[in-house]
PyMOL Python script that loads the backbone (N, CA, C, O; Angstrom):
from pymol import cmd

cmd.read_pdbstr("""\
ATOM      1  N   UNK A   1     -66.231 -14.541  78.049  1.00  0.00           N
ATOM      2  CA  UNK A   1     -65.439 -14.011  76.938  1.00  0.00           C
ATOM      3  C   UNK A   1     -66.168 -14.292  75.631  1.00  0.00           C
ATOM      4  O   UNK A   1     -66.581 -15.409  75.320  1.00  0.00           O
ATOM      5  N   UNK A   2     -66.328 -12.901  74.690  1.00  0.00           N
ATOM      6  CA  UNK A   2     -67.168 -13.405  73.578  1.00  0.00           C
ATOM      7  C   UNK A   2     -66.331 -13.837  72.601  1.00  0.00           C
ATOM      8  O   UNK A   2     -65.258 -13.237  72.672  1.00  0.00           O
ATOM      9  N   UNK A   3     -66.377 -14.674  71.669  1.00  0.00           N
ATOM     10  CA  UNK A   3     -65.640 -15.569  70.550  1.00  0.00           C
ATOM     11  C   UNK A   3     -64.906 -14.222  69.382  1.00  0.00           C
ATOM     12  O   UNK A   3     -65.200 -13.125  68.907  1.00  0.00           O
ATOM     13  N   UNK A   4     -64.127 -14.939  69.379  1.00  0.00           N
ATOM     14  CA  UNK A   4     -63.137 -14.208  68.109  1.00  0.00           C
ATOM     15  C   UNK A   4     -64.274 -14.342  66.834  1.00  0.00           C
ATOM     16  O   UNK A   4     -65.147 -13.475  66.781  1.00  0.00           O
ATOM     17  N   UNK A   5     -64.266 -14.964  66.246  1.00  0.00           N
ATOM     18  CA  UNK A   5     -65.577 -15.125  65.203  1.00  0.00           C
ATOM     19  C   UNK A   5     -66.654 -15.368  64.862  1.00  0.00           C
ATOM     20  O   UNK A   5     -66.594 -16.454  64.287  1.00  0.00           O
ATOM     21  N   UNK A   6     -67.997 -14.876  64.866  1.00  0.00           N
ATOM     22  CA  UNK A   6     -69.308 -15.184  64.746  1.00  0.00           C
ATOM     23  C   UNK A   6     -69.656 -15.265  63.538  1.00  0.00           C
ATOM     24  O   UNK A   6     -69.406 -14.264  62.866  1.00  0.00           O
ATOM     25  N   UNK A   7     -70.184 -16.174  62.989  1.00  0.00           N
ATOM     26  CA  UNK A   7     -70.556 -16.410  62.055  1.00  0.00           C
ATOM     27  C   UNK A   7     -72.805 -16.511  61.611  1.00  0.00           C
ATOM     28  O   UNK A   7     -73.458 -17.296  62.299  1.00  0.00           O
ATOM     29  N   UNK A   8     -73.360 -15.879  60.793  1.00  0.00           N
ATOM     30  CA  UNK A   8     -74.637 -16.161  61.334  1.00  0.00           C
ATOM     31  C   UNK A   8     -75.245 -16.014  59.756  1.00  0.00           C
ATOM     32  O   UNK A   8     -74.765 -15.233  58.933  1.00  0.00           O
ATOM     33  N   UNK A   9     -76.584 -17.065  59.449  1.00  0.00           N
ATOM     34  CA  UNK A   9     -76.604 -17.120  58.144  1.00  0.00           C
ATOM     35  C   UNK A   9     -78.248 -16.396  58.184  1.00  0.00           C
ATOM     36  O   UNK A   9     -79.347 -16.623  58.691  1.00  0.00           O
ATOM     37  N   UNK A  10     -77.553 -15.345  57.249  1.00  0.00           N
ATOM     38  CA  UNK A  10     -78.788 -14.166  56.271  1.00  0.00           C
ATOM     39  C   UNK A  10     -80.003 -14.824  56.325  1.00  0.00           C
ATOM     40  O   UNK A  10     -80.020 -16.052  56.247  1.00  0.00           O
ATOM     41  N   UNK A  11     -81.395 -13.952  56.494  1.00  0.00           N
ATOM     42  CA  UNK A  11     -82.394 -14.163  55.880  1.00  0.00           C
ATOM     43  C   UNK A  11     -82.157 -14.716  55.004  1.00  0.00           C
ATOM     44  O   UNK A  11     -82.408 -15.918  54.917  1.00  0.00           O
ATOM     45  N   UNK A  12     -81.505 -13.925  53.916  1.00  0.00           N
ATOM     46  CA  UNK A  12     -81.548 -14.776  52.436  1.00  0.00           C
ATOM     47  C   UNK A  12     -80.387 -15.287  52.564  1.00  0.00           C
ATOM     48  O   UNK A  12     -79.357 -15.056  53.196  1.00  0.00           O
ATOM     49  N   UNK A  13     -81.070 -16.604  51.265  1.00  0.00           N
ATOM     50  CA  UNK A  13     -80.460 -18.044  51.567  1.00  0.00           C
ATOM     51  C   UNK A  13     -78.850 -18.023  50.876  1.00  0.00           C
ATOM     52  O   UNK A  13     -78.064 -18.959  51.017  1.00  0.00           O
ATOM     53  N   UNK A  14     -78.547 -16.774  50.118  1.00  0.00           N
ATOM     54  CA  UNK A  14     -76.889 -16.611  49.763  1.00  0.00           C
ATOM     55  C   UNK A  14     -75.907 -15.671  50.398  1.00  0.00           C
ATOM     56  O   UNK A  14     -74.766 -15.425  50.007  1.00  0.00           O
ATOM     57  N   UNK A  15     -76.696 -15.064  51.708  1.00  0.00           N
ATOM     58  CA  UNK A  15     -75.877 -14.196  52.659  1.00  0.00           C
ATOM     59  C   UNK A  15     -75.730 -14.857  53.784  1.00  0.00           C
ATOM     60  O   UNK A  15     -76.493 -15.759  54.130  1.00  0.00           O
ATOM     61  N   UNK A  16     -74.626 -14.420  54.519  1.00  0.00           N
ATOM     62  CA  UNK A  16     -73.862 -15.015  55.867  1.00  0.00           C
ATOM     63  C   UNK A  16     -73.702 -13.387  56.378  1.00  0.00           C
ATOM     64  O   UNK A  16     -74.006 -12.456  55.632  1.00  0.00           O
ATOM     65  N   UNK A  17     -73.252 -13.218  57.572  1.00  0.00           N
ATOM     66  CA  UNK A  17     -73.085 -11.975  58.507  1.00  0.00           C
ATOM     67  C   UNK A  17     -71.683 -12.797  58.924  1.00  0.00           C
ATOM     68  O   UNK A  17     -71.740 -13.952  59.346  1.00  0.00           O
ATOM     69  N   UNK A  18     -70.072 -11.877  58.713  1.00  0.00           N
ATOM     70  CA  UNK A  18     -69.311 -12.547  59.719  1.00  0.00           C
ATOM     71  C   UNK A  18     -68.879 -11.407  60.547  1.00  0.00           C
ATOM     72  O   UNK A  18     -68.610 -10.250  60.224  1.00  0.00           O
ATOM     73  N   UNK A  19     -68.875 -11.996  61.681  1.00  0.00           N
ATOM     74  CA  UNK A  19     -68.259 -11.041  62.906  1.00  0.00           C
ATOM     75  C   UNK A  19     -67.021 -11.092  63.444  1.00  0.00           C
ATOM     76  O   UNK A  19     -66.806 -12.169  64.000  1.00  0.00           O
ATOM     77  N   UNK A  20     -65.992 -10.200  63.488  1.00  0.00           N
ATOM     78  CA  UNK A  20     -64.904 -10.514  64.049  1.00  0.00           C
ATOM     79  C   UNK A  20     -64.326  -9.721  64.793  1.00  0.00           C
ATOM     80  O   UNK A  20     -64.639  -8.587  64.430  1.00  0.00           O
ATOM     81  N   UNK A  21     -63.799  -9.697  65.451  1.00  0.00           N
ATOM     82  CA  UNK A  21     -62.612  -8.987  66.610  1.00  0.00           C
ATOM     83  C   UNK A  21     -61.932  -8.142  65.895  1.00  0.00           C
ATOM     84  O   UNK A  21     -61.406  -8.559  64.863  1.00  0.00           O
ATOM     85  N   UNK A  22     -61.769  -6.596  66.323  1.00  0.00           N
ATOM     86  CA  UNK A  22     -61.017  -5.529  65.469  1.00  0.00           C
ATOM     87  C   UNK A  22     -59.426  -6.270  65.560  1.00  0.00           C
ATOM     88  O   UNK A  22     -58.641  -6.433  64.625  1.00  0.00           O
ATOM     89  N   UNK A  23     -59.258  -6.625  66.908  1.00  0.00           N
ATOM     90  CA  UNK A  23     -57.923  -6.394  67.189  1.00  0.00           C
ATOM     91  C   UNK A  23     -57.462  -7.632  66.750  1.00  0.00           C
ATOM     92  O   UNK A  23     -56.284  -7.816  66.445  1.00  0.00           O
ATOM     93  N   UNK A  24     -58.724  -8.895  66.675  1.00  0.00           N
ATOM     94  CA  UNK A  24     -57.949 -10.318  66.350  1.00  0.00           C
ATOM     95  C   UNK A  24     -58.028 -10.046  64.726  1.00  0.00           C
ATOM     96  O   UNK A  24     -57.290 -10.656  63.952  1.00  0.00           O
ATOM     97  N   UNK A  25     -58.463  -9.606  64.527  1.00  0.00           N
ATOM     98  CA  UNK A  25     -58.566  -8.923  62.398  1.00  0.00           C
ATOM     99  C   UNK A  25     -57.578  -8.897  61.959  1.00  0.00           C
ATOM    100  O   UNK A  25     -57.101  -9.626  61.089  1.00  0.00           O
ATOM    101  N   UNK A  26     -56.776  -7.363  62.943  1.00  0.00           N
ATOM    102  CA  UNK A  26     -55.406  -6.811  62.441  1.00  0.00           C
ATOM    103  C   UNK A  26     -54.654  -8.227  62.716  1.00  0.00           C
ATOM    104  O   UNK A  26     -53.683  -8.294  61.962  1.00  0.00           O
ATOM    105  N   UNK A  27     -54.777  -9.468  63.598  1.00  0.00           N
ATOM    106  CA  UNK A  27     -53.688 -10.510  63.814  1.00  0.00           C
ATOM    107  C   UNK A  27     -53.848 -11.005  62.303  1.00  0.00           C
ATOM    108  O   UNK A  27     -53.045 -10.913  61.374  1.00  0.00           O
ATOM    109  N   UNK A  28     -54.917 -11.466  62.334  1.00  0.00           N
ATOM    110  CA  UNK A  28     -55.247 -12.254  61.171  1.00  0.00           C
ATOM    111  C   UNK A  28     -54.549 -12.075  59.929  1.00  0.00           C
ATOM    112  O   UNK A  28     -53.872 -12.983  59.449  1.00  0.00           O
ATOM    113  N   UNK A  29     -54.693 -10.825  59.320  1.00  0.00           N
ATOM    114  CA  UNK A  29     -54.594  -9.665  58.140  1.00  0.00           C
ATOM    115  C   UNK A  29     -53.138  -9.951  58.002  1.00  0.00           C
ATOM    116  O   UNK A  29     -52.752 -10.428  56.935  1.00  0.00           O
ATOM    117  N   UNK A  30     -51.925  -9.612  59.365  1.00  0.00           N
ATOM    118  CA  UNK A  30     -50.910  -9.741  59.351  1.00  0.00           C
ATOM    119  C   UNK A  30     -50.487 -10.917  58.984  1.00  0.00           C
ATOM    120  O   UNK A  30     -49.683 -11.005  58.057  1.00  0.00           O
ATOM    121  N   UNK A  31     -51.094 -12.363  59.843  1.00  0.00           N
ATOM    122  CA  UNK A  31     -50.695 -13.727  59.249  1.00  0.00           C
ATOM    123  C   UNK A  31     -50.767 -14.382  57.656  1.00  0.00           C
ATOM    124  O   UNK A  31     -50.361 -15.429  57.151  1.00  0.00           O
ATOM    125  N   UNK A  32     -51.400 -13.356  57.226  1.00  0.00           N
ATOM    126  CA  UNK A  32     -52.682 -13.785  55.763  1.00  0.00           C
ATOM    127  C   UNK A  32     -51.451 -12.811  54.951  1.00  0.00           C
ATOM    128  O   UNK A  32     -51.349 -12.954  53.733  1.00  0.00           O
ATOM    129  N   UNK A  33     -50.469 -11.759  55.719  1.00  0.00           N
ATOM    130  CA  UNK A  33     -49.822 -11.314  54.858  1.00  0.00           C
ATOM    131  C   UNK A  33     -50.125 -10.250  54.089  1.00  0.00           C
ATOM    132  O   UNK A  33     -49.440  -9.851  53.147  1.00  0.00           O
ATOM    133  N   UNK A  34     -51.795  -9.478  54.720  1.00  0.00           N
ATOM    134  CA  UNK A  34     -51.878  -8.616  54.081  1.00  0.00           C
ATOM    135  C   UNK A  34     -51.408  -6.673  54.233  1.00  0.00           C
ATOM    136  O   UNK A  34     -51.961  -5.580  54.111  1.00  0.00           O
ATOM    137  N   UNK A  35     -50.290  -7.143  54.509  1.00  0.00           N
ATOM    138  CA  UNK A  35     -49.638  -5.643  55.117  1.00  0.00           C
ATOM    139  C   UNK A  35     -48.022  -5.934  54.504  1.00  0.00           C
ATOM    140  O   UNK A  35     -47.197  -5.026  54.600  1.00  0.00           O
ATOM    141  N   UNK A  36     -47.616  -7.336  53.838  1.00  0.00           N
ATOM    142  CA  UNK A  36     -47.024  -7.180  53.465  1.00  0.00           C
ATOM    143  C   UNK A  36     -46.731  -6.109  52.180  1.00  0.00           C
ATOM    144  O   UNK A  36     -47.775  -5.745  51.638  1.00  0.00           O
ATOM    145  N   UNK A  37     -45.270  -5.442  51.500  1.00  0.00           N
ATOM    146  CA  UNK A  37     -45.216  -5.039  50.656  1.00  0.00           C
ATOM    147  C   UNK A  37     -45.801  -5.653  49.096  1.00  0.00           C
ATOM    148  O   UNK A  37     -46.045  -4.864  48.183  1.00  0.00           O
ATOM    149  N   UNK A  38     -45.960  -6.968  48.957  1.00  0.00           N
ATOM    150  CA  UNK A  38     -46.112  -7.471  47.900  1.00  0.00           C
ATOM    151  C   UNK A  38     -47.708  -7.069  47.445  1.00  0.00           C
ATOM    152  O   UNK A  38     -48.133  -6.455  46.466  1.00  0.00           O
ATOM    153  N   UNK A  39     -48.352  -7.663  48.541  1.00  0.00           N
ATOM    154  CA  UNK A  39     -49.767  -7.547  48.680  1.00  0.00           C
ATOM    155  C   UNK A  39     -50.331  -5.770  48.626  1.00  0.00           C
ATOM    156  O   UNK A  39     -51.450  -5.519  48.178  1.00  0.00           O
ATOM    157  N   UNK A  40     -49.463  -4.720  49.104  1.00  0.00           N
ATOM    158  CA  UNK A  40     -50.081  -3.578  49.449  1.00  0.00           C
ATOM    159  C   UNK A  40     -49.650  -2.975  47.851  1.00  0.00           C
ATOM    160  O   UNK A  40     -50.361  -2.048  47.463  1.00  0.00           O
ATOM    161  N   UNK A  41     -48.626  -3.402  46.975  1.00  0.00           N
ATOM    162  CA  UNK A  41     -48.471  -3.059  45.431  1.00  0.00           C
ATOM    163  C   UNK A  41     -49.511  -3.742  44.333  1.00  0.00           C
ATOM    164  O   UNK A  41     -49.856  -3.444  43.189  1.00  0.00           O
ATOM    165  N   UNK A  42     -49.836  -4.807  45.260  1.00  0.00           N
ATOM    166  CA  UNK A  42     -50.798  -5.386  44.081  1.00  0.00           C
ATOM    167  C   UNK A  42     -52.380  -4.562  44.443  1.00  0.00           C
ATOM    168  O   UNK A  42     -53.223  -4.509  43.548  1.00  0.00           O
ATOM    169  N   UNK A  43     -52.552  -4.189  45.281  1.00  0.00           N
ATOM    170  CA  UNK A  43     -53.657  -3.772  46.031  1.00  0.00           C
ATOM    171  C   UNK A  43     -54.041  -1.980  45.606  1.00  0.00           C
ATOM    172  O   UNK A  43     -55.037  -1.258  45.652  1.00  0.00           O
ATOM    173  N   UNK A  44     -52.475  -1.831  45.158  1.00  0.00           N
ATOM    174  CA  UNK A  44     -52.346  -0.512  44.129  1.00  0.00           C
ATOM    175  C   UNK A  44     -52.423  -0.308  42.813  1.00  0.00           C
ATOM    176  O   UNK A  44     -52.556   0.752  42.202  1.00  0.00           O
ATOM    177  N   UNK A  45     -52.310  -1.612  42.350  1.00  0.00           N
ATOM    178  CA  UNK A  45     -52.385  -1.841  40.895  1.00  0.00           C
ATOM    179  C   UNK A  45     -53.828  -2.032  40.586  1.00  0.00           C
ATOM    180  O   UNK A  45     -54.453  -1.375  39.754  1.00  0.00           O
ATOM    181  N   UNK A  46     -54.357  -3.097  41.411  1.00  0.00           N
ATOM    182  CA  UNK A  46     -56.231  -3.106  41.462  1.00  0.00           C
ATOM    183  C   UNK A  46     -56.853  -1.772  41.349  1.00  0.00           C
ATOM    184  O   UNK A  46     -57.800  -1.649  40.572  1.00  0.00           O
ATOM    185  N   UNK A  47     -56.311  -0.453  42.233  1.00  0.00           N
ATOM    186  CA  UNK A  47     -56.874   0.635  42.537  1.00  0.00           C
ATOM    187  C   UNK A  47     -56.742   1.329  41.097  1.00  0.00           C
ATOM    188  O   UNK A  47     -57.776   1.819  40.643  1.00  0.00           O
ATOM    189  N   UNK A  48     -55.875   1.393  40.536  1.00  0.00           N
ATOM    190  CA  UNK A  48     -55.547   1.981  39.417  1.00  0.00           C
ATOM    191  C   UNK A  48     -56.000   1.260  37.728  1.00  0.00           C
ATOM    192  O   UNK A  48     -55.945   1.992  36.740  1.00  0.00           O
ATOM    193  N   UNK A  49     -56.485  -0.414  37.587  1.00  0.00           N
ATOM    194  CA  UNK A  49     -56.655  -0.873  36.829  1.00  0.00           C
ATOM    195  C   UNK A  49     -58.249  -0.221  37.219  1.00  0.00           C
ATOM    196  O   UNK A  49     -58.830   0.377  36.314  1.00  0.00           O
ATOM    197  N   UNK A  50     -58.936  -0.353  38.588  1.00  0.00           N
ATOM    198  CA  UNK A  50     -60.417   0.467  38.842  1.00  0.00           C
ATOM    199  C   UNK A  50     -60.754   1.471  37.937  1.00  0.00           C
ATOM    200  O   UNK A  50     -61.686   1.811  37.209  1.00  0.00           O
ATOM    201  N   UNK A  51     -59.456   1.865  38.318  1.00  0.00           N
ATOM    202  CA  UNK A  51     -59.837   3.863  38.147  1.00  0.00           C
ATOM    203  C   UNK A  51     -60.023   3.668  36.465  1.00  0.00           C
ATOM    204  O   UNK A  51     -60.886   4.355  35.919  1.00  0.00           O
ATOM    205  N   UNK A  52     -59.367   2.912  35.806  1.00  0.00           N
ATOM    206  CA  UNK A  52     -58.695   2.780  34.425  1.00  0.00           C
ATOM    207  C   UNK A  52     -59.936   2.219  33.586  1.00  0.00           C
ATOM    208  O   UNK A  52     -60.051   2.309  32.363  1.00  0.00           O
ATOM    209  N   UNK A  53     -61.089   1.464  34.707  1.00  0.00           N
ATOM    210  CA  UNK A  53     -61.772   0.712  33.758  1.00  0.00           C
ATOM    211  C   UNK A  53     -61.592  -0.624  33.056  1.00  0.00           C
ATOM    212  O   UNK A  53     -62.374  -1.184  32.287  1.00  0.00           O
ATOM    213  N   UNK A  54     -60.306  -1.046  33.516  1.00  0.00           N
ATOM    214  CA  UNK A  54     -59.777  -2.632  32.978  1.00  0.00           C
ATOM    215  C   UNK A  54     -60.704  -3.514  34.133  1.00  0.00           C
ATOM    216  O   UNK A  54     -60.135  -4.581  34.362  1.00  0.00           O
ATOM    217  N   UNK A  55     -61.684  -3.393  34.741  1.00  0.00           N
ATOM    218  CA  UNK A  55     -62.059  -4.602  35.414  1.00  0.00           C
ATOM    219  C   UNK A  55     -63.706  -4.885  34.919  1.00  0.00           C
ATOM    220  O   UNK A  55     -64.302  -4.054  34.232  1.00  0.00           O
ATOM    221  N   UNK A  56     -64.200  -5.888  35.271  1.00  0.00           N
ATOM    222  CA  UNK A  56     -65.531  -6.470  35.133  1.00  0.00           C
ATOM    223  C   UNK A  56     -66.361  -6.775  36.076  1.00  0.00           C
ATOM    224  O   UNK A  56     -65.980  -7.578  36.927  1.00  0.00           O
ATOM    225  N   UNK A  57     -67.410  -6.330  36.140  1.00  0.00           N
ATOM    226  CA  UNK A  57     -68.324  -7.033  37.483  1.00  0.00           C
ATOM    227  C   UNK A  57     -68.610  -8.246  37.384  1.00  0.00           C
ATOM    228  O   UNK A  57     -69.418  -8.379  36.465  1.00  0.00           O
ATOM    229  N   UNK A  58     -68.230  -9.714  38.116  1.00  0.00           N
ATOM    230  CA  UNK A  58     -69.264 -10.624  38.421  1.00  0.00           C
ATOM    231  C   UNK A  58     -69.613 -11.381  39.150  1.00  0.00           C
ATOM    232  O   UNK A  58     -68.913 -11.747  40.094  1.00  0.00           O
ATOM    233  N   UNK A  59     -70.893 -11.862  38.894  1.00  0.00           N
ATOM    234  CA  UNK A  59     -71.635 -12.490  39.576  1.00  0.00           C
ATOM    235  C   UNK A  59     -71.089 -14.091  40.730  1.00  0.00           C
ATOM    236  O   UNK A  59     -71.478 -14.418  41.851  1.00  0.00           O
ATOM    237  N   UNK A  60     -70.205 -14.652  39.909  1.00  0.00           N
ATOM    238  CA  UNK A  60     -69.721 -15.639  40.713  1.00  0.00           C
ATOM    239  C   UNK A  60     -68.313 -16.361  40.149  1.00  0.00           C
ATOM    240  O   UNK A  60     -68.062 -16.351  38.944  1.00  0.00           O
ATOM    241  N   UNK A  61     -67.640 -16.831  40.884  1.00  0.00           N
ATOM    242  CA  UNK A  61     -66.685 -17.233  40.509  1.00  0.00           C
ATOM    243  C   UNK A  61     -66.358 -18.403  39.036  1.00  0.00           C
ATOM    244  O   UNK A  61     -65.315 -18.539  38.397  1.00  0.00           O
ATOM    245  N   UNK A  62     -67.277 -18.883  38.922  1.00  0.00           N
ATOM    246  CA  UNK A  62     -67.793 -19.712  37.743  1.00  0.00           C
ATOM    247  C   UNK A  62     -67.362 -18.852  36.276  1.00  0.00           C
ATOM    248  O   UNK A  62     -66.774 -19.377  35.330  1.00  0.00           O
ATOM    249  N   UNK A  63     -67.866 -17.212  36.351  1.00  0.00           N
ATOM    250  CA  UNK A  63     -67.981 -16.452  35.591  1.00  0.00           C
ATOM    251  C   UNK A  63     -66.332 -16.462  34.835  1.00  0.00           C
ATOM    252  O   UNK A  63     -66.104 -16.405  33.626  1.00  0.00           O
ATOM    253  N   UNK A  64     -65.428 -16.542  35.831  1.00  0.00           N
ATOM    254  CA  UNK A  64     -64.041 -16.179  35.521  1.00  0.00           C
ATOM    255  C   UNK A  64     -63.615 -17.445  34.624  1.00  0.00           C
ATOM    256  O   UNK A  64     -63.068 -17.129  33.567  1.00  0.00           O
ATOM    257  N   UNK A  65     -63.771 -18.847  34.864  1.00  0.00           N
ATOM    258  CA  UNK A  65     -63.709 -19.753  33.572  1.00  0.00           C
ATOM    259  C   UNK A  65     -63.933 -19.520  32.549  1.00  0.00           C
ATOM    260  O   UNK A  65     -63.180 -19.727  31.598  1.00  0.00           O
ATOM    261  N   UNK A  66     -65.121 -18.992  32.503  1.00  0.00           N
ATOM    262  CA  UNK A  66     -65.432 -18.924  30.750  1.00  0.00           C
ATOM    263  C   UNK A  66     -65.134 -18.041  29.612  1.00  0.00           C
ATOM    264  O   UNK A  66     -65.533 -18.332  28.484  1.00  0.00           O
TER     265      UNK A  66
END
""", "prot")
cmd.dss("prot")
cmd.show_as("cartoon", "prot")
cmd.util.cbc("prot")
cmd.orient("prot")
């Protein structure tokens, strides 16, 4: 039986490859809550702040402090 998650680290030294199970995904996704209603309105608001131009590209999470 092959593993629910593979994990395997990039040539380069800031990429990872993760592998996962379609069907253990959708479990996951569901536990994580992401099919709830709350999550699928905020996930509409992202789409539309996109479209709108209210967002920023960056580089790492560090970026969002400052």
């Amino acid at each position: 039986m092959a593993s629910t998650i593979t994990i395997k680290k990039g040539e380069a030294s800031r990429k990872i490859l993760v592998e996962i199970d379609a069907d253990k995904f959708e479990r996951l996704a569901a536990n994580l809550g992401f099919f709830g209603r709350d999550f699928l309105k905020t996930l509409d608001r992202s789409l539309k702040d996109e479209a709108h131009g209210r967002v920023r590209k960056i580089n790492s999470l560090k970026e969002l402090s400052a």
